[in-house]
FIBA-7104 format. One line per 4 residues: their letters; for each residue z, y, x of C-alpha. Coordinates in Angstrom, 1 decimal. Layout:
<recs>
a	Z,Y,X  ...
</recs>
This chain:
<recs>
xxxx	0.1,-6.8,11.0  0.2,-4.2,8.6  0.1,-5.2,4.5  -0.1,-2.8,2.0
xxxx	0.0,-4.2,-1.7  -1.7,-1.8,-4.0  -0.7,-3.1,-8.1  -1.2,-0.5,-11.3
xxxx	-2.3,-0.3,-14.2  -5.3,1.6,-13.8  -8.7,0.3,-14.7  -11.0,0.5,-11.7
xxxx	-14.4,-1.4,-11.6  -15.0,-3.5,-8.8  -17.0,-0.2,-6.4  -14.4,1.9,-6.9
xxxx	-11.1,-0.9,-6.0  -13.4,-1.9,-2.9  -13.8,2.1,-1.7  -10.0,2.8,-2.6
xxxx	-8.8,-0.5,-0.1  -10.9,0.6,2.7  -9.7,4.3,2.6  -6.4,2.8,2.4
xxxx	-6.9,0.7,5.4  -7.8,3.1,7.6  -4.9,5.9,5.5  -2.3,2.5,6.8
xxxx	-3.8,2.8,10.4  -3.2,6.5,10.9  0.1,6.2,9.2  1.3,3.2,11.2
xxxx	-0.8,4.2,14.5  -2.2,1.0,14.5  -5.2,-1.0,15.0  -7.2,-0.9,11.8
xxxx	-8.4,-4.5,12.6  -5.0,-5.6,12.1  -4.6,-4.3,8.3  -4.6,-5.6,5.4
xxxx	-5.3,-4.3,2.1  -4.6,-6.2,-1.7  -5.4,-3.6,-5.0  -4.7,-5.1,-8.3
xxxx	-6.0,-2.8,-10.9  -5.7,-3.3,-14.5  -2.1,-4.8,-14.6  0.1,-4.7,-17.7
xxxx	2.7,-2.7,-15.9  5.6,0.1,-17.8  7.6,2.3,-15.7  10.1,4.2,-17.6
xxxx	9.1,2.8,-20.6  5.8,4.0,-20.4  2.4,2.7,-19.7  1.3,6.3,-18.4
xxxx	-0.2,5.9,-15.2  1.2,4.5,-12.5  1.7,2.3,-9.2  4.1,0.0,-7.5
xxxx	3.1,-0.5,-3.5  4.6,-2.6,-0.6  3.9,-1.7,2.8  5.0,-4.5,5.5
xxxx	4.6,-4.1,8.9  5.8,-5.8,12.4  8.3,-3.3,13.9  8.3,-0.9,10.6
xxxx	10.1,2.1,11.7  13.0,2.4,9.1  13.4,6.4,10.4  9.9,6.9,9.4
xxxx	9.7,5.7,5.8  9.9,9.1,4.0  7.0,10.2,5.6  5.5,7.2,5.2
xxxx	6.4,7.6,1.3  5.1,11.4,1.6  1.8,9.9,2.7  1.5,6.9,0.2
xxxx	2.8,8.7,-2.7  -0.2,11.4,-1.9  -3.0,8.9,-1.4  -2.1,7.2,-4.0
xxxx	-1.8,10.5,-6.6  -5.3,11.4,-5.2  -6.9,8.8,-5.3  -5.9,7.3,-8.7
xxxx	-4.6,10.3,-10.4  -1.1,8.8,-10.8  1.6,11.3,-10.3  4.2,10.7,-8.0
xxxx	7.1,10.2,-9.5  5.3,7.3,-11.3  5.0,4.9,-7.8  7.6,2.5,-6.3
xxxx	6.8,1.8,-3.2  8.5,-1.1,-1.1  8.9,-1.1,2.4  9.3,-3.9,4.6
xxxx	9.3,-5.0,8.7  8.5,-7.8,9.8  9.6,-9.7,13.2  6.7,-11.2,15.6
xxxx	7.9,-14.5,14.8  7.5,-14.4,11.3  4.0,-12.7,10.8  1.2,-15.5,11.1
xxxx	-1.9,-15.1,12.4  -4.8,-17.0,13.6  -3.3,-20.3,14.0  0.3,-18.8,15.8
xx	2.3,-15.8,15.4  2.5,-12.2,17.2
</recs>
């Protein structure tokens, strides 16, 4: 159920984007409270990417999610934004993140839908 798109332009070798995605998996269970069998996890490193004109560090996320709680997204921001800072040393007013729900209907999996 849960997607969370990780794109920047930092370099990571292929170790460290694997260890970063399964910490993120399971930082996208807690967040979401939800299965951690049901996440998924994309990290693009190495992207020509500016923000503010810049190539300084930096992210762009998107978290989608069946039954995303729109009340709950600045925490969910708090949370990214300070994963994301730790983990890749880019400061958080360099990430966009882009949040998303999804209804049952439209979220395939294993041959139907949820």
């Amino acid at each position: 159920m849960p997607l969370l798109k990780i794109q920047t332009n930092r370099h990571l070798d292929e170790v460290a984007a694997v260890h970063l995605a399964r910490d993120a998996s399971r930082a996208v269970a807690e967040i979401l409270g939800k299965p951690e069998r049901y996440v998924m996890v994309d990290v693009v490193t190495g992207r020509t990417m500016l923000f503010a004109g810049t190539d300084e560090p930096l992210a762009y996320l998107e978290l989608k999610s069946i039954g995303l709680p729109e009340d709950r997204t600045a925490e969910f921001s708090a949370a990214l934004c300070e994963f994301i800072c730790t983990r890749l040393r880019v400061p958080k007013e360099r990430i966009y993140i882009e949040f998303s729900g999804a209804e049952r209907h439209m979220w395939g999996w294993n041959g139907g839908t949820f």
